[in-house]
TIRO-2110 file (N, C-alpha, C; in Angstrom, 1 decimal):
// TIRO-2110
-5.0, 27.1, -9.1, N, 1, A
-4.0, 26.1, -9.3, CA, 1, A
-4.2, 24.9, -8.3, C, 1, A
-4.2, 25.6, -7.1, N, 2, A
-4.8, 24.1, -6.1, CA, 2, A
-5.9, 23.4, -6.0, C, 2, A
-6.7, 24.1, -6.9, N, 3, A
-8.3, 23.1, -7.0, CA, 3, A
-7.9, 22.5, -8.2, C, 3, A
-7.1, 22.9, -9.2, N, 4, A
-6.7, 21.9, -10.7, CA, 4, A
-6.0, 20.5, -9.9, C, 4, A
-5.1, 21.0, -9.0, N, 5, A
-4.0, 20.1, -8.2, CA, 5, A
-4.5, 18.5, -7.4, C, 5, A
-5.7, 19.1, -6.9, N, 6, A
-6.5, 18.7, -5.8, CA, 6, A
-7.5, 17.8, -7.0, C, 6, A
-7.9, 17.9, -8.0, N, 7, A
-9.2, 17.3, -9.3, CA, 7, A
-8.1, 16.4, -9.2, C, 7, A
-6.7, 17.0, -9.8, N, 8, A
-5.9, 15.6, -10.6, CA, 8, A
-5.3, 14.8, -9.7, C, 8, A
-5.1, 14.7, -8.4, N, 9, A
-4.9, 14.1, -7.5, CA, 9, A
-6.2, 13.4, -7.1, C, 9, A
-7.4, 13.7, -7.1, N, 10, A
-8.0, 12.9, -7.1, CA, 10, A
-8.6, 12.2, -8.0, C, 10, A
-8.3, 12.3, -9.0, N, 11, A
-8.3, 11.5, -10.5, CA, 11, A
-7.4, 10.3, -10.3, C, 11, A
-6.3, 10.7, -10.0, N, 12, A
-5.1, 9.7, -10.0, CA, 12, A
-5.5, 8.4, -8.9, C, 12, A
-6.3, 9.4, -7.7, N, 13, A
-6.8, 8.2, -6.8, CA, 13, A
-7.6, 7.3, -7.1, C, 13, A
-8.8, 7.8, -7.6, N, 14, A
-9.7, 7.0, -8.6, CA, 14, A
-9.0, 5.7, -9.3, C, 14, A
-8.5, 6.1, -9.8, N, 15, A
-7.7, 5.5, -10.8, CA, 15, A
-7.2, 4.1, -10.2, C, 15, A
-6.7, 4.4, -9.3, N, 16, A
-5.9, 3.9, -8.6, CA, 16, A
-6.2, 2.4, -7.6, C, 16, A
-7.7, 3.3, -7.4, N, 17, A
-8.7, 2.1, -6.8, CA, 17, A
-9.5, 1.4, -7.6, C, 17, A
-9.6, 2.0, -9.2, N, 18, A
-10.2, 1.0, -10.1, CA, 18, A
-8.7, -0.1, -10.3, C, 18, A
-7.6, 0.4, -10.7, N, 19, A
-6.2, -0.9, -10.5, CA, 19, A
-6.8, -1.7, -9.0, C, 19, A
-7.1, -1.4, -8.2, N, 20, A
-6.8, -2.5, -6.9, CA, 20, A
-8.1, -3.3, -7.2, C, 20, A
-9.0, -2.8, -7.3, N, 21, A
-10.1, -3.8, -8.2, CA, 21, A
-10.2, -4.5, -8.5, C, 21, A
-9.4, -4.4, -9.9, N, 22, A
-9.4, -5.0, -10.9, CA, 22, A
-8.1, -6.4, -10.7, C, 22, A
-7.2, -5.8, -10.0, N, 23, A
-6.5, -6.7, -9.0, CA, 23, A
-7.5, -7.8, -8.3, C, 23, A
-8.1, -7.1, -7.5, N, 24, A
-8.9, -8.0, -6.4, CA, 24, A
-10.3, -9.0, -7.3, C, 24, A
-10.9, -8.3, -8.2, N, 25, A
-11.2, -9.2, -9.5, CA, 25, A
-10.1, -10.3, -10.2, C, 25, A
-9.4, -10.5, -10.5, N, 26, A
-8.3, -11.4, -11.1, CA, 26, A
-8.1, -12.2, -9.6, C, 26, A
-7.8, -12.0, -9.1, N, 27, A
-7.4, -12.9, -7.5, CA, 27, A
-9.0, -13.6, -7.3, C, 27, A
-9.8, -13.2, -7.1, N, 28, A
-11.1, -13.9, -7.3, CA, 28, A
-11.2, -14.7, -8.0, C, 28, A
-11.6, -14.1, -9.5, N, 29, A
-11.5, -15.3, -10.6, CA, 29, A
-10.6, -16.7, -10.5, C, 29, A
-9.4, -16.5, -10.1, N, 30, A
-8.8, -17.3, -10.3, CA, 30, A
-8.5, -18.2, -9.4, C, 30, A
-9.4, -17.8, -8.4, N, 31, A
-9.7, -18.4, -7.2, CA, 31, A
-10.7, -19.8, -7.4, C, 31, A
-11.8, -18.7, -7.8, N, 32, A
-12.7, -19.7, -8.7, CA, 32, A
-12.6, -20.8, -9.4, C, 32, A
-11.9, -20.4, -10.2, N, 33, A
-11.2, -21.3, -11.8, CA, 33, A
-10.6, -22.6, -10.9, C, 33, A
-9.9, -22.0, -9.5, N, 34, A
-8.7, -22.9, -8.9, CA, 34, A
-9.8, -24.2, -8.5, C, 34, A
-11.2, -23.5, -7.8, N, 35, A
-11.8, -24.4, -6.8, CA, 35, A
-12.7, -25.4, -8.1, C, 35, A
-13.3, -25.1, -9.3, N, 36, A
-14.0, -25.5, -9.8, CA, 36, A
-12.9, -26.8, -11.1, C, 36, A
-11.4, -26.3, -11.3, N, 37, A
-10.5, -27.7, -11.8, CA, 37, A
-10.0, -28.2, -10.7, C, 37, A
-9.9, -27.9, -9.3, N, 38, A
-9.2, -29.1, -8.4, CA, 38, A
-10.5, -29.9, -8.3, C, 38, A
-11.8, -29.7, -7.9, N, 39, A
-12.8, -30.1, -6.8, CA, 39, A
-13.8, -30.7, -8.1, C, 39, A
-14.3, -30.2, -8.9, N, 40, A
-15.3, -30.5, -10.2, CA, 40, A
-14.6, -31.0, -10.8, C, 40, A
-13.5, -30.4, -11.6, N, 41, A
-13.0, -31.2, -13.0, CA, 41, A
-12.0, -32.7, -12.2, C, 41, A
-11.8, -32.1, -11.1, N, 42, A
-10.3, -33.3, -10.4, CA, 42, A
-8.9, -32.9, -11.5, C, 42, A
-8.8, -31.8, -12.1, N, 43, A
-7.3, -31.8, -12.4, CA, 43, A
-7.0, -30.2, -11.7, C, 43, A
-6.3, -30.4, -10.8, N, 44, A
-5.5, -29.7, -10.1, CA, 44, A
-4.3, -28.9, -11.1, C, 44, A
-4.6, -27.4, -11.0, N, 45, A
-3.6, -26.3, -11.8, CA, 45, A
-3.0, -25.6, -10.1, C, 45, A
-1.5, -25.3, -10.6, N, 46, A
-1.2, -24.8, -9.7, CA, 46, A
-0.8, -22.8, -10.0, C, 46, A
-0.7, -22.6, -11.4, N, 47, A
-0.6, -21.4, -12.0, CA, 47, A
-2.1, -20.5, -11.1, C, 47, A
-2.7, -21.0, -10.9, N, 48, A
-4.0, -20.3, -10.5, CA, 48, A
-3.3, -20.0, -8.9, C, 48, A
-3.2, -20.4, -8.2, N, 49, A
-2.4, -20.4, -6.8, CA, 49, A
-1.3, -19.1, -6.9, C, 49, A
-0.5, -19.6, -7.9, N, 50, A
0.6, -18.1, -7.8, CA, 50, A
0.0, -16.8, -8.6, C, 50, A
-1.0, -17.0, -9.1, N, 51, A
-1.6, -15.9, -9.5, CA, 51, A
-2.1, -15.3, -8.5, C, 51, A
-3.1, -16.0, -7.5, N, 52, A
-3.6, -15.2, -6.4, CA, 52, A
-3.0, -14.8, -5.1, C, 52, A
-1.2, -15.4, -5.1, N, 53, A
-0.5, -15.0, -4.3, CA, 53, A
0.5, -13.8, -4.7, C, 53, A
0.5, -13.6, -6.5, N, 54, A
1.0, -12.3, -6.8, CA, 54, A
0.0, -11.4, -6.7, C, 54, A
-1.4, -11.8, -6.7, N, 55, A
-2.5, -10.5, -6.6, CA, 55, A
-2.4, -9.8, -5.1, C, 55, A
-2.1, -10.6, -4.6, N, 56, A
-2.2, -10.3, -2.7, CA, 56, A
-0.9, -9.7, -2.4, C, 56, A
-0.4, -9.8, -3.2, N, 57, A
1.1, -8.9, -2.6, CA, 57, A
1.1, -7.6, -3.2, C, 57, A
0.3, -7.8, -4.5, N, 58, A
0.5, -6.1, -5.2, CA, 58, A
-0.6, -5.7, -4.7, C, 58, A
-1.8, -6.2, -4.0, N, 59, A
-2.8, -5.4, -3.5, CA, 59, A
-2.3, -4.6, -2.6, C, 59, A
-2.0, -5.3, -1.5, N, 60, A
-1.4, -5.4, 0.4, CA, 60, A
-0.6, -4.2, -0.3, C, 60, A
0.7, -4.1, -0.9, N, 61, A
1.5, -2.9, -1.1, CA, 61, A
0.9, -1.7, -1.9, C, 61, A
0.6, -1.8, -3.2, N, 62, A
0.0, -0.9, -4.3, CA, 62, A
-1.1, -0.7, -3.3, C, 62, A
-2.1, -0.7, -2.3, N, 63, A
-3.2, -0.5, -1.8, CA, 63, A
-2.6, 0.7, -0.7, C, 63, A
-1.6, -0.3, 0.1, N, 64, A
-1.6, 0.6, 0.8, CA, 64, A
-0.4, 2.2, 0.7, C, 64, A
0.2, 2.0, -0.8, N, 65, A
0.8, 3.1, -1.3, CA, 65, A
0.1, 4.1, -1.9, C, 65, A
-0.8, 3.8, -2.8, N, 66, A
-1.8, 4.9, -3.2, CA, 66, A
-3.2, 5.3, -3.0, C, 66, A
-3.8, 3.8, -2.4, N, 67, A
-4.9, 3.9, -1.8, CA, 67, A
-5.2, 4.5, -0.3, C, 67, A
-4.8, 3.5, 0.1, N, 68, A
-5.5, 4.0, 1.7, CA, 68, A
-5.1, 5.5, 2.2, C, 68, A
-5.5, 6.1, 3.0, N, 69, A
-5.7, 7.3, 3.1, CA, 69, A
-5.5, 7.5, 4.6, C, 69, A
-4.3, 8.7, 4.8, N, 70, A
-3.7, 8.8, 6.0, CA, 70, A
-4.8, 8.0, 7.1, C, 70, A
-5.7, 8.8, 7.2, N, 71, A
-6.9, 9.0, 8.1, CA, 71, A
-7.4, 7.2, 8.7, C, 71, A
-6.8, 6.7, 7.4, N, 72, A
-7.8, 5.3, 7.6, CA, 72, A
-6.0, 4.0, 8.4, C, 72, A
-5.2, 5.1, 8.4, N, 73, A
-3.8, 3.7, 9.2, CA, 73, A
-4.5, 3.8, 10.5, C, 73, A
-3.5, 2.4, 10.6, N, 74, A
-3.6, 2.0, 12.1, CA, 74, A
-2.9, 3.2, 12.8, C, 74, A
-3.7, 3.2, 14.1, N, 75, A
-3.2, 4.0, 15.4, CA, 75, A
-3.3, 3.7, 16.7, C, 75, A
-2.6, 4.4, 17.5, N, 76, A
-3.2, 4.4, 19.0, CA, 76, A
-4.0, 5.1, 19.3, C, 76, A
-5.5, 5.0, 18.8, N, 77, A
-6.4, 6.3, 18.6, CA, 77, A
-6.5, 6.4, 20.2, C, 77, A
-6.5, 5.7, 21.3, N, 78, A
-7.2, 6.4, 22.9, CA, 78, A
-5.7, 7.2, 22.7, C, 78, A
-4.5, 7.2, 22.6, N, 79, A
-3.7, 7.9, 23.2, CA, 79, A
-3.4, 9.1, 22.1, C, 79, A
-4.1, 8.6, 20.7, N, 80, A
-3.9, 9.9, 20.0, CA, 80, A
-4.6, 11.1, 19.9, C, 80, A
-6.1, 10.3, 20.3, N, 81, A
-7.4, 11.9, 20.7, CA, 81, A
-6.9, 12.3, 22.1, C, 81, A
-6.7, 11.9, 22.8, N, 82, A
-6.0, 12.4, 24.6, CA, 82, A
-5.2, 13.5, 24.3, C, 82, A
-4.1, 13.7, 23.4, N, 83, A
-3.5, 14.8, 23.3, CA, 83, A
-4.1, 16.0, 22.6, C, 83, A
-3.2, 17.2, 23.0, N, 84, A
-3.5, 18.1, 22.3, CA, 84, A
-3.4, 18.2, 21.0, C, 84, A
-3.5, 19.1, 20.1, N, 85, A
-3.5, 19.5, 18.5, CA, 85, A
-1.7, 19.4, 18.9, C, 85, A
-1.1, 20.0, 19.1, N, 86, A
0.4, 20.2, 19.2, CA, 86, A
1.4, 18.7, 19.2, C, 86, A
0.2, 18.5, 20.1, N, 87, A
1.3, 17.2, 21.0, CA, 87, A
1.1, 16.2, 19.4, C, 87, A
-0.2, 15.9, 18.8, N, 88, A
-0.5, 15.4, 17.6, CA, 88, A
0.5, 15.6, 16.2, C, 88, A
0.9, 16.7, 16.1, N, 89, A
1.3, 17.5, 15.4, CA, 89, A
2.7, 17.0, 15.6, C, 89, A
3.3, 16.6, 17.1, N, 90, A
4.6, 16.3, 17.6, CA, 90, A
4.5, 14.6, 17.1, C, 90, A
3.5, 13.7, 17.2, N, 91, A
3.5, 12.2, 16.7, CA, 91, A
3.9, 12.4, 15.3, C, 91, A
3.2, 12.5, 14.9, N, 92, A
3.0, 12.7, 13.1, CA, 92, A
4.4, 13.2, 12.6, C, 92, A
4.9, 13.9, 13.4, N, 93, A
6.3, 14.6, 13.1, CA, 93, A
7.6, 13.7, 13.2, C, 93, A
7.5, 13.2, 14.4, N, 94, A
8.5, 12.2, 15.0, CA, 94, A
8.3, 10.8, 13.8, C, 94, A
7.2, 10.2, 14.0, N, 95, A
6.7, 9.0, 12.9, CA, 95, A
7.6, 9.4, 12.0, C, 95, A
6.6, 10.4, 11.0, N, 96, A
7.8, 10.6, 9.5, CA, 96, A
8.7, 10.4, 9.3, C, 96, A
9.3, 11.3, 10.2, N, 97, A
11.3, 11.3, 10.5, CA, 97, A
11.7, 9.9, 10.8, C, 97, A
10.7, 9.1, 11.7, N, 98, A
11.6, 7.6, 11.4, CA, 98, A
11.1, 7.2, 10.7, C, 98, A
10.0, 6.7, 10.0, N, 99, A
9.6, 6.3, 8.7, CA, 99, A
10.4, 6.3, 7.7, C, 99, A
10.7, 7.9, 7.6, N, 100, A
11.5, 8.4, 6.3, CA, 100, A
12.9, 7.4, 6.2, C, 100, A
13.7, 7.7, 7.7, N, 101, A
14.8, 7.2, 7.9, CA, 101, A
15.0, 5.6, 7.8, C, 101, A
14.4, 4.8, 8.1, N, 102, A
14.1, 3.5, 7.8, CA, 102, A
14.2, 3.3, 6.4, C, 102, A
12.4, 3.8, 6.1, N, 103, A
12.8, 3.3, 4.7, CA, 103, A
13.8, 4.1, 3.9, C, 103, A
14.6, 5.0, 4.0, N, 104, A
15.3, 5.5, 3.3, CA, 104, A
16.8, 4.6, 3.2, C, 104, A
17.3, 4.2, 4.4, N, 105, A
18.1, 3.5, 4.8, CA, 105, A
18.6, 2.4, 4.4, C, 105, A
17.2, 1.8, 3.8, N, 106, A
17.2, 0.4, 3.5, CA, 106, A
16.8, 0.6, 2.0, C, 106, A
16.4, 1.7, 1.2, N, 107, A
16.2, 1.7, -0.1, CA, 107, A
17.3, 1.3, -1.4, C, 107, A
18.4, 1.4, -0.8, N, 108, A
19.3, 0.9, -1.7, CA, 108, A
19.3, -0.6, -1.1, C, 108, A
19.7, -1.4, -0.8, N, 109, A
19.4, -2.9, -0.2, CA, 109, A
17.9, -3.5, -0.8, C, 109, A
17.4, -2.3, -1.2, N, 110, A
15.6, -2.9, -1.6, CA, 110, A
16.0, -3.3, -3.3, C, 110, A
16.5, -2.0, -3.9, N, 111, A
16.6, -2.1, -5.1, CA, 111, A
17.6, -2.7, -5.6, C, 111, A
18.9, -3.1, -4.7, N, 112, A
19.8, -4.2, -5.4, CA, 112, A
19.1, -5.3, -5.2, C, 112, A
18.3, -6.0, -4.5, N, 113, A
17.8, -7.5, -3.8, CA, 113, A
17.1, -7.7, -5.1, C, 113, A
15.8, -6.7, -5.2, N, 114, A
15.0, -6.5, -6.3, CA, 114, A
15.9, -7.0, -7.4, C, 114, A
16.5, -6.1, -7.8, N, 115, A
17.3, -6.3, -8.7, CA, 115, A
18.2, -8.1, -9.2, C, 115, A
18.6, -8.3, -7.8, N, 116, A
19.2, -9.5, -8.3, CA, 116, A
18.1, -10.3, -8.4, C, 116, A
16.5, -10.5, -8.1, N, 117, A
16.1, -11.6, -8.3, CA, 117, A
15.8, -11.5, -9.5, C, 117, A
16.2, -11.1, -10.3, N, 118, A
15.7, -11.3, -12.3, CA, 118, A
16.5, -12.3, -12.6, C, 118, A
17.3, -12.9, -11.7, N, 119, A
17.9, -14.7, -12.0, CA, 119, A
16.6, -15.7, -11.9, C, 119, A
15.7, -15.6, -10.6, N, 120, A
14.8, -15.8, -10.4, CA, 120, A
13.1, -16.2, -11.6, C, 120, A
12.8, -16.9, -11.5, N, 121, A
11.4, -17.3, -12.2, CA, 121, A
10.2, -18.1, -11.1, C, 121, A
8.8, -17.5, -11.1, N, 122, A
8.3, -18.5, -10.6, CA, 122, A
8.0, -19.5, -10.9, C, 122, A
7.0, -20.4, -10.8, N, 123, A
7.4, -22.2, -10.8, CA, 123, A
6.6, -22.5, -12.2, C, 123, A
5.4, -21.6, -12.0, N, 124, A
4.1, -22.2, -13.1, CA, 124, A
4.4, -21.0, -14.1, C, 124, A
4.4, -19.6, -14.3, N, 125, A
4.2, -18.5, -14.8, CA, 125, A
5.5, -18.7, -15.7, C, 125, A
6.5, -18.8, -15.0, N, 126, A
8.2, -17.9, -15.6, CA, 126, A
7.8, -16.5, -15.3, C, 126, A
7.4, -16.1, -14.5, N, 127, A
7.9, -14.4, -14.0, CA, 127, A
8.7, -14.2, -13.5, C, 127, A
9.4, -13.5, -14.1, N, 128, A
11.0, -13.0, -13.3, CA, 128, A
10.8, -12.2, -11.7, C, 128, A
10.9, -12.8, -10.7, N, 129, A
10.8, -12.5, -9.5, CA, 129, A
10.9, -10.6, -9.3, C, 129, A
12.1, -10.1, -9.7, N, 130, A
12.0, -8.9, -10.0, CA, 130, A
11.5, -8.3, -10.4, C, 130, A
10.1, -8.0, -11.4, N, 131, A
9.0, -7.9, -11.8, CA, 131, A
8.0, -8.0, -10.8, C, 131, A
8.3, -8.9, -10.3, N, 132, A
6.8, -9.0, -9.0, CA, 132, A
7.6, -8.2, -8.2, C, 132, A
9.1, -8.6, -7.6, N, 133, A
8.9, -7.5, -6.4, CA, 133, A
9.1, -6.4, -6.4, C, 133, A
9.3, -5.7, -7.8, N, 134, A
9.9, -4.6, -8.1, CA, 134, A
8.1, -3.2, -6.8, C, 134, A
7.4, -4.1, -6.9, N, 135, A
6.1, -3.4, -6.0, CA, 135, A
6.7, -2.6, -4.9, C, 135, A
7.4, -3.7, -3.7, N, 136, A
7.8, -2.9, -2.7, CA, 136, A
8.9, -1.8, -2.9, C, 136, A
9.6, -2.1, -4.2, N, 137, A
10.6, -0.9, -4.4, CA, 137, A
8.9, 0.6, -4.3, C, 137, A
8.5, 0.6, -5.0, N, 138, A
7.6, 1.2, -5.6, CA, 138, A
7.0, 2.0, -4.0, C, 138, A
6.6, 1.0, -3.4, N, 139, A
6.0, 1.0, -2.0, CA, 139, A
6.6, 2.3, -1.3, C, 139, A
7.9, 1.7, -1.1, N, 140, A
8.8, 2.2, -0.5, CA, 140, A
9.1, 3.8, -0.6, C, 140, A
9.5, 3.9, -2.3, N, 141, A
9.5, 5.4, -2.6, CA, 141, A
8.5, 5.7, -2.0, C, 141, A
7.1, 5.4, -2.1, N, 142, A
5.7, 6.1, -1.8, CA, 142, A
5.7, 6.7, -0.6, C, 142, A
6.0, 5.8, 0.4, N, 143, A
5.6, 5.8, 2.0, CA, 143, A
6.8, 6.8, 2.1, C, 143, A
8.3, 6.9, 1.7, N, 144, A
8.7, 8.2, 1.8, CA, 144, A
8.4, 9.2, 1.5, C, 144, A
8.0, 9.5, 0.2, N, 145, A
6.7, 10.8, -0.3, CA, 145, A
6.0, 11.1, 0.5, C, 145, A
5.4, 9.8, 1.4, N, 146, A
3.7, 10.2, 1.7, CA, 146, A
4.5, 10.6, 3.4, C, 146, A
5.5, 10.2, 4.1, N, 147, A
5.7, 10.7, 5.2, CA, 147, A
6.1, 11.9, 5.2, C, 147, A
7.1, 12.4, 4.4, N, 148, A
7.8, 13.8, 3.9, CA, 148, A
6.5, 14.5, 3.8, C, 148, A
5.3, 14.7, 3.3, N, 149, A
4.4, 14.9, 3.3, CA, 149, A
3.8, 15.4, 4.6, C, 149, A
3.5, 14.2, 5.1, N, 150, A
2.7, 13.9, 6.0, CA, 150, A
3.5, 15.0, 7.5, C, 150, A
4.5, 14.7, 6.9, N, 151, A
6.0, 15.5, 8.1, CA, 151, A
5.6, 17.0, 8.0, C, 151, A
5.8, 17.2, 6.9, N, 152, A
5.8, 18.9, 6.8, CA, 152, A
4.3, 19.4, 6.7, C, 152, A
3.4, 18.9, 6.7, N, 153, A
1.9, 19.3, 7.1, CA, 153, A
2.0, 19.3, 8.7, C, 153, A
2.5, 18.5, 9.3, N, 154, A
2.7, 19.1, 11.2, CA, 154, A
3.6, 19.1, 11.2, C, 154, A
4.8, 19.7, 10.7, N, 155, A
5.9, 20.8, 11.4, CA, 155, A
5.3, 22.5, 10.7, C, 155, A
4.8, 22.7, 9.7, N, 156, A
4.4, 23.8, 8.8, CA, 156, A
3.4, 24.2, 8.6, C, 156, A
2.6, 23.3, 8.8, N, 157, A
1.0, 23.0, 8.3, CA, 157, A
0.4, 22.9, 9.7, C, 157, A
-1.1, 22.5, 8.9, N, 158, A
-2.1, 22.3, 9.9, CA, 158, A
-1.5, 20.5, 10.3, C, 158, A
-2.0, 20.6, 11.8, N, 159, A
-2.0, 19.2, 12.3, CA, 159, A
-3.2, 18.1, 11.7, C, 159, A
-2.7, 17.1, 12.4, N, 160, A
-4.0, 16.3, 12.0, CA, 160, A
-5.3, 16.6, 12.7, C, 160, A
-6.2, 15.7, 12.1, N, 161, A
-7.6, 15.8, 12.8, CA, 161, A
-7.6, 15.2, 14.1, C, 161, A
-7.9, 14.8, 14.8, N, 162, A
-8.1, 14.6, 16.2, CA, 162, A
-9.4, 13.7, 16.0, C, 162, A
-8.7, 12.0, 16.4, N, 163, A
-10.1, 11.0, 16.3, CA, 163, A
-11.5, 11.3, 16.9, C, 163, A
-12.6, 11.3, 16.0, N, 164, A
-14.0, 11.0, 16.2, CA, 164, A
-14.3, 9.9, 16.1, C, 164, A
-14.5, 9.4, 17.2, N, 165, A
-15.2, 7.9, 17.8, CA, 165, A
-16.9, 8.1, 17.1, C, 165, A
-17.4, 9.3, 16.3, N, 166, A
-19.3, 9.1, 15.8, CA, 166, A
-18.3, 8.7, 14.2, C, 166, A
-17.8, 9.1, 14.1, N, 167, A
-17.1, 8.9, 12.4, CA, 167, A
-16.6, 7.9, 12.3, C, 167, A
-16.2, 6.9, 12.8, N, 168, A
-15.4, 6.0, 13.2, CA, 168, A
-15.7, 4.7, 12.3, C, 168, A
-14.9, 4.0, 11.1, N, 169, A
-15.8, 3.4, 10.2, CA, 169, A
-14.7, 2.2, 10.2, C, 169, A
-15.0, 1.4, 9.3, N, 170, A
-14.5, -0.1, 8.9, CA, 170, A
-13.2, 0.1, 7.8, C, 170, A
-13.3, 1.0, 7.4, N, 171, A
-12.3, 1.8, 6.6, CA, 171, A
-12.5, 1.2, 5.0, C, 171, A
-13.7, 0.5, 4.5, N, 172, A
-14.1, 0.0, 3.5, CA, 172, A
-15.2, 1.5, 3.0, C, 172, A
END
């Protein structure tokens, strides 16, 4: 059952990183399109502009809700390999718990704000603002999932890995 668990979780990742792609393809394109009717054609579109400023915001959130991977967040890696497995196990623990508590805190205030911008449209599109931000609602649940998670693997579980400065990559 945990190797079925573990395929479809990493299916869903896959998945996941072809959406941010395809994301980050559309924000290109239209980047393109933007530089070749301002500068070649001389007729300036401004719809190209808020397209690549909605692509950047569902990347930046949707990226770092399903994509990125514990291992690859920022840290204080000299003071996080210095400790013991325990003391690690005590960061990761403490984090979640305020992580959780924050974002938990402020989740209702996320989803009414959200909610009220559907008065809202942007300038070129008419997208109802709530549609675009509805992301960080989305976000939000995530990062509480993924710390609850993250929480009960070092209070129950194994702790984390302990930084390797030979492994140590760009996170691309």
């Amino acid at each position: 059952m945990n190797s079925r668990l573990a395929g479809l979780g990493a299916w869903f990742h896959a998945r996941a990183e072809n959406i941010l792609a395809a994301m980050l393809a559309v924000m290109f394109s239209v980047f393109i399109l933007q530089i070749v009717f301002r500068y070649i054609l001389n007729l300036p579109i401004g719809w190209t502009h808020e397209i690549s400023v909605i692509m950047w915001l569902w990347m930046v959130l949707f990226g770092t809700a399903f994509v990125v991977r514990d291992s690859e967040e920022i840290r204080f890696d000299i003071v996080y390999s210095a400790v013991s497995d325990r003391w690690r196990r005590a960061m990761v623990a403490i984090t979640a718990i305020t992580l959780i508590f924050f974002f938990a805190i402020s989740l209702p205030a996320v989803i009414d704000y959200v909610l009220f911008m559907k008065v809202e449209k942007t300038a070129y599109l008419k997208i109802r603002f709530d549609w675009l931000y509805s992301i960080y609602a989305i976000f939000a649940v995530a990062t509480i999932v993924r710390q609850f998670w993250l929480g009960c693997q070092a209070i129950w579980g194994k702790g984390p890995e302990a930084f390797d400065p030979t492994k140590a990559s760009s996170g691309i």
